[in-house]
C-alpha positions as CSV (number, residue, x, y, z in Angstrom):
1,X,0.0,0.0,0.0
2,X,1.8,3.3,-1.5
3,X,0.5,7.0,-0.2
4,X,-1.1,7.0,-3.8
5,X,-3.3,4.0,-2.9
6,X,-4.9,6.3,0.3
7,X,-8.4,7.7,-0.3
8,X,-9.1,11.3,1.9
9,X,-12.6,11.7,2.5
10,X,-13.9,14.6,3.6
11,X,-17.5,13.9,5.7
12,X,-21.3,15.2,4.6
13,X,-23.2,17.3,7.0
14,X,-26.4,15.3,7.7
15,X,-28.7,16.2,10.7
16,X,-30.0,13.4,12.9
17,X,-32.8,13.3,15.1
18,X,-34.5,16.5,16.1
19,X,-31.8,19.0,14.7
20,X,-28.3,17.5,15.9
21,X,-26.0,18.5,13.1
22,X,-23.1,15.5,12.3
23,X,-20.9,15.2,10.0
24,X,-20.6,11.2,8.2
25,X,-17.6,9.7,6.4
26,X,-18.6,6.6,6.0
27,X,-20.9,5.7,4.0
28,X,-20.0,8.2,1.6
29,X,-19.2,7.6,-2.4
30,X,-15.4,7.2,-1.9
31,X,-15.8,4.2,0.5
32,X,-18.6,2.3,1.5
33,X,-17.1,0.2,4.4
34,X,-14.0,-0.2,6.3
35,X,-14.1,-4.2,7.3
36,X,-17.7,-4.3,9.0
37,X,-17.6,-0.7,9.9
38,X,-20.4,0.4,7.7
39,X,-21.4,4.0,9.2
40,X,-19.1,6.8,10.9
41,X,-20.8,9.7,12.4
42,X,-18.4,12.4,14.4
43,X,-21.1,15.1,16.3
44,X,-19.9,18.0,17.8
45,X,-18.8,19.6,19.9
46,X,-22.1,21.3,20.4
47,X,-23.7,23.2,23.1
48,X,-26.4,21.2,24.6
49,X,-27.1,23.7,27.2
50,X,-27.6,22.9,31.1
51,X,-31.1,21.7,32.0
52,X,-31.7,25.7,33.4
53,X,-31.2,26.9,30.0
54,X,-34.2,25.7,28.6
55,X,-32.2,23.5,25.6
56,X,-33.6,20.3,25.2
57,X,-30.5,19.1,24.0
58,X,-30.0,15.7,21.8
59,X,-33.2,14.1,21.2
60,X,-33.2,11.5,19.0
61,X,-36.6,9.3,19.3
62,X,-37.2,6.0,19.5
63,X,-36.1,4.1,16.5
64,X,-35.4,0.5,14.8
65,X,-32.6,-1.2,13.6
66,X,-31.6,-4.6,11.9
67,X,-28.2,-6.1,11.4
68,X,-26.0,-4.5,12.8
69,X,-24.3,-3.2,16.5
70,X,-24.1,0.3,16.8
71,X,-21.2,2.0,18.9
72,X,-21.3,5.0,20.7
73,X,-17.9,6.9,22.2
74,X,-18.2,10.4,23.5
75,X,-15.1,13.1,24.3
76,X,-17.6,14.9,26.1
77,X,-20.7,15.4,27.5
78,X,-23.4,12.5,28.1
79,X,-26.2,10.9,26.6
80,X,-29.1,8.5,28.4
81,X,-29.6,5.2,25.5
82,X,-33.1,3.4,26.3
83,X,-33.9,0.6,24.2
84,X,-37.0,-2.3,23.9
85,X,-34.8,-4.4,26.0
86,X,-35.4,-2.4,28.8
87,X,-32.0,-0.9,29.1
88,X,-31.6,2.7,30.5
89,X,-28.1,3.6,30.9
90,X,-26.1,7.2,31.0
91,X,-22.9,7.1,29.4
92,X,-20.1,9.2,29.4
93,X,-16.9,9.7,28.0
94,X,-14.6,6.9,27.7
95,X,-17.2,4.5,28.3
96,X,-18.4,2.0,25.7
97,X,-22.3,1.5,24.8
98,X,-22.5,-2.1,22.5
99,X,-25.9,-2.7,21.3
100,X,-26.7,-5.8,19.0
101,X,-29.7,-5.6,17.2
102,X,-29.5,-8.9,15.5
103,X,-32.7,-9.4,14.1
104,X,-34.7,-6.5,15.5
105,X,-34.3,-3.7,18.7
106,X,-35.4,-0.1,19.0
107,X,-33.8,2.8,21.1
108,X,-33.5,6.3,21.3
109,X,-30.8,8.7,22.6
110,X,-31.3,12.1,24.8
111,X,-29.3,14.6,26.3
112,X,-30.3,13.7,30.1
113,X,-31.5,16.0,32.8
114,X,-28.1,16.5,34.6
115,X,-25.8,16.9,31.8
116,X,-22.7,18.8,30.9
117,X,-22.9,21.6,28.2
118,X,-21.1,20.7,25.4
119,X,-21.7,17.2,23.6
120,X,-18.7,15.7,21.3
121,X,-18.7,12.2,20.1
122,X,-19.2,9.7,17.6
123,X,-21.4,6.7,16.6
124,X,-20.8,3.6,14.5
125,X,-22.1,0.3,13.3
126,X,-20.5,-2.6,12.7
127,X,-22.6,-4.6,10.4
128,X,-23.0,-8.3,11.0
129,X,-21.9,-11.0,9.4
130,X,-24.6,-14.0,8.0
131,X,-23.9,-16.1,10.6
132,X,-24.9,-13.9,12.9
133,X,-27.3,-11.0,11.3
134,X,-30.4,-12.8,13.2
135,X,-29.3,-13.3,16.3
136,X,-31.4,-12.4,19.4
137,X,-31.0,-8.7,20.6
138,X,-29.0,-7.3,23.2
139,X,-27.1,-4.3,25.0
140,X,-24.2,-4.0,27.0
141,X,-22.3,-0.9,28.4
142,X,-18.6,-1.3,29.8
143,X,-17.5,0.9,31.8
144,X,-14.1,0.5,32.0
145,X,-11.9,0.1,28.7
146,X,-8.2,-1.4,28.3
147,X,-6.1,1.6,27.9
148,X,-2.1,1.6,26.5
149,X,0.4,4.8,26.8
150,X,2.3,3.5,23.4
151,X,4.8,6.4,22.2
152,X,3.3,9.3,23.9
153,X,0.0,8.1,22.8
154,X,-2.6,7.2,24.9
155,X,-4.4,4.0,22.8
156,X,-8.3,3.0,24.4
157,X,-9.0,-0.4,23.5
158,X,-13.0,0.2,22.4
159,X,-13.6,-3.1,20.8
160,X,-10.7,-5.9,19.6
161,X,-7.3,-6.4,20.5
162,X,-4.7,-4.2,19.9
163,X,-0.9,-3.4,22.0
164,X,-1.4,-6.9,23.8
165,X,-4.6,-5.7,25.5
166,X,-8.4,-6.9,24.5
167,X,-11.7,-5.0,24.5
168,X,-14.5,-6.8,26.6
169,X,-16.9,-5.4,23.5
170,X,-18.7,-8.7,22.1
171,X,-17.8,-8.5,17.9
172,X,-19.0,-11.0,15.0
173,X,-16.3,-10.3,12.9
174,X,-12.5,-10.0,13.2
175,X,-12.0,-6.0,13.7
176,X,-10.7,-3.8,15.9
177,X,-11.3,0.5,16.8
178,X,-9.1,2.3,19.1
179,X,-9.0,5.6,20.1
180,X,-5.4,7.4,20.0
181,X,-4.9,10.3,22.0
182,X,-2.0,12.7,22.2
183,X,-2.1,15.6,25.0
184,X,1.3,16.8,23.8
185,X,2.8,16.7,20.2
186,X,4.0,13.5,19.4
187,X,5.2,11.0,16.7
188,X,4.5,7.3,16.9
189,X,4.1,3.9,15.4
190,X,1.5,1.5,15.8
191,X,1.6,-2.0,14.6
192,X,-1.4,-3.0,12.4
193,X,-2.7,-6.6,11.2
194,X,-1.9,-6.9,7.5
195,X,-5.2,-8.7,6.6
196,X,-7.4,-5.9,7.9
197,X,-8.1,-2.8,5.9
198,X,-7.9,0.4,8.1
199,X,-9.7,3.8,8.4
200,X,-8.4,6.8,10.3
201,X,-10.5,9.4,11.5
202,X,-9.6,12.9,13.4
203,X,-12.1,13.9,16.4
204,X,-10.1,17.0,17.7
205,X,-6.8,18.6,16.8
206,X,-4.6,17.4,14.1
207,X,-2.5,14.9,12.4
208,X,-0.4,13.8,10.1
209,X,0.3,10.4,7.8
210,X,3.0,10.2,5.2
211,X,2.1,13.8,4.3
212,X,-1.2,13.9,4.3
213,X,-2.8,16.7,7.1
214,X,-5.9,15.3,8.7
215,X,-8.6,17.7,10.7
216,X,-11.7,17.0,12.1
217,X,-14.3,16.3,9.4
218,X,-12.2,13.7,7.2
219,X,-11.2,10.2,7.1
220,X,-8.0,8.6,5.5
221,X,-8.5,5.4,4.1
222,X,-5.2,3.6,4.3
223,X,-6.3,0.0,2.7
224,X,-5.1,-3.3,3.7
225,X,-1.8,-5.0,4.0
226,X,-0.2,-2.9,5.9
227,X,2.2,-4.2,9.3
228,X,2.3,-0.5,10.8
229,X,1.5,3.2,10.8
230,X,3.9,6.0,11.5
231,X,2.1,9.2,12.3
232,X,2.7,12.7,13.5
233,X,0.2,14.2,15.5
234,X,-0.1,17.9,17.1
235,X,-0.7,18.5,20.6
236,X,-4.1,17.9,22.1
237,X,-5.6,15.4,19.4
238,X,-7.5,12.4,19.1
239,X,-8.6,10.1,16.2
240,X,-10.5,7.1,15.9
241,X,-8.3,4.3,14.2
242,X,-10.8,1.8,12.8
243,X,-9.7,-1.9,11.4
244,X,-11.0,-5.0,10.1
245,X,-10.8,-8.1,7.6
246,X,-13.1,-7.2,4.3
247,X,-16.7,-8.8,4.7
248,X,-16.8,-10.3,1.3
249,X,-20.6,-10.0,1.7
250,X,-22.5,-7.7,-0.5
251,X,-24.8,-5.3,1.8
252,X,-27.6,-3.3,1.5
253,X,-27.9,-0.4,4.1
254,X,-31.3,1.8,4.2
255,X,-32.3,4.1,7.1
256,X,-30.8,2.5,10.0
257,X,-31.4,-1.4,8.5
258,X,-28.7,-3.4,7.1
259,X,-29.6,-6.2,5.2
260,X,-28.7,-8.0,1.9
261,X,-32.1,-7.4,0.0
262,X,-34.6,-5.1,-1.1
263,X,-37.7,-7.2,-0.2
264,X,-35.9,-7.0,3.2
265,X,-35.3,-3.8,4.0
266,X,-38.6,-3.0,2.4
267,X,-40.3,-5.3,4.8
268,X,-38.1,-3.5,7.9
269,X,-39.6,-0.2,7.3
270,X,-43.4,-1.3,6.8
271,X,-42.8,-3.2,10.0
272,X,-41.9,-0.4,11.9
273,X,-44.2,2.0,10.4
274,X,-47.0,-0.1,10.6
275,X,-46.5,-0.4,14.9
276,X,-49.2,0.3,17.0
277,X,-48.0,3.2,19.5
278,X,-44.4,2.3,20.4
279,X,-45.0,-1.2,19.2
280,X,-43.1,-3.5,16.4
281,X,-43.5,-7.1,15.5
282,X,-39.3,-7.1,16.0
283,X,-38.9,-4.3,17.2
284,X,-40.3,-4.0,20.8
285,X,-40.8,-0.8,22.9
286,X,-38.9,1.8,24.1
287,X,-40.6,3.1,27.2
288,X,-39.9,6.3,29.2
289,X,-38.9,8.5,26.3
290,X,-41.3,11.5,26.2
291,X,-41.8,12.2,22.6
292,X,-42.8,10.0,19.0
293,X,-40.7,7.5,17.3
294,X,-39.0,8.6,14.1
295,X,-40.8,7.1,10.8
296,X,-39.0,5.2,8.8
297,X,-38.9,6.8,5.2
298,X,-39.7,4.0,2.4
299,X,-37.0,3.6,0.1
300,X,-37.7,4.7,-3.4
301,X,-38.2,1.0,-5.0
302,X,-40.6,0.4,-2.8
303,X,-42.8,2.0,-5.2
């Protein structure tokens, strides 16, 4: 892999929910997936107000999803995750929220009452293999994360194994997604797994990677093969590194569904849009969230 064979993608504004403004990287044009990572959203930093300042903050309602585990990592602030498993859990930064929708689940996200300010942070999904795409449902939130100084990085082990250490994160797939963070200027190498494809994405501050200058809002797509990666990053920065062996499975991603067929995907969003109140056939009920569910919009061959 030569610095010619490197894809810089610059994100898409898109806003989610009820107003929060994101920026996505993947999927865009340039690059679908990165291993099972199938969807990269970086939010914020944003001023979510105190609970005195009348802001309502993030409120994204209740909402379905097939197919996939979805991964959410904050720098800063907090957001409360209920889903139709039951769960209701805060989480904070550092802290890793795992959900597995397998075959069906709903949640929604909220800035809660007693919150800090400013929200920064990012969500993914890891899309799930066939042998595991319709598995039963489930949620788990670890508190406490493997983390490495490597080089005057500081390395958070959110899910995989990377620097001798092992996420407790559940995965499908052979992957891996660390968080690298540099409070001072620094220049390091980390080894990588030459049969995974890689995907590195800034979150705050800057850096660099045989020549190429990264800033919040892009991704570097650095391909597979690769042993190691040398980088040179400016003081205060941190970057997502994301990793994993190519699916070889062709996928079909609509709203928040991944699935391998129209029919399918089709069938999700009448599903959900066809609930009674709060309730799916799949999907179950989020209770406790004080607004609607989002509607799922019908992709366009649905006719």
């Amino acid at each position: 892999m030569t610095q010619a064979d490197m894809q810089l993608i610059t994100g898409k504004s898109v806003v989610l929910g009820e107003g929060m403004g994101i920026v996505r990287t993947v999927p865009t044009v340039q690059r679908r997936q990165i291993g099972a990572w199938c969807f990269l959203d970086h939010f914020g930093p944003v001023d979510v107000g105190t609970p005195d300042s009348g802001r309502q903050g993030m409120r994204v309602g209740p909402h379905p999803h097939i197919g996939l585990q979805t991964v959410t990592w904050l720098l800063s602030g907090e957001i409360l995750h209920r889903d139709s498993l039951g769960s209701l859990q805060v989480i904070r930064p550092g802290q890793l929220n795992l959900m597995t929708s397998g075959r069906g689940i709903s949640h929604s996200e909220e800035s809660p009452a007693q919150r800090s300010p400013v929200l920064h942070g990012a969500q993914m999904w890891i899309a799930l293999p066939e042998h595991a795409r319709h598995c039963a449902p489930a949620f788990a939130h670890h508190a406490a994360l493997p983390v490495v100084e490597h080089q005057g990085l500081r390395v958070t082990v959110m899910l995989g194994e990377a620097l001798g250490e092992r996420s407790p994160g559940i995965i499908y797939s052979p992957l891996v997604g660390l968080e690298l963070h540099g409070a001072d200027a620094a220049e390091a190498s980390l080894p990588l797994d030459a049969r995974f494809e890689y995907g590195l994405e800034v979150l705050e501050g800057e850096l660099s990677v045989a020549g190429e200058t990264l800033r919040p809002g892009q991704l570097l797509y650095l391909g597979a093969g690769r042993t190691s990666l040398s980088l040179q990053a400016g003081a205060g920065f941190r970057a997502l590194l994301l990793g994993g062996e190519p699916m070889g499975e062709d996928l079909l991603v609509w709203w928040n569904f991944v699935g391998r067929t129209r029919e399918e995907l089709t069938q999700a969003c009448r599903e959900w849009n066809d609930r009674d109140g709060y309730f799916a056939r799949e999907y179950g009920q989020v209770l406790g969230y004080d607004g609607t569910p989002l509607t799922a919009p019908m992709p366009p061959w649905a006719g």
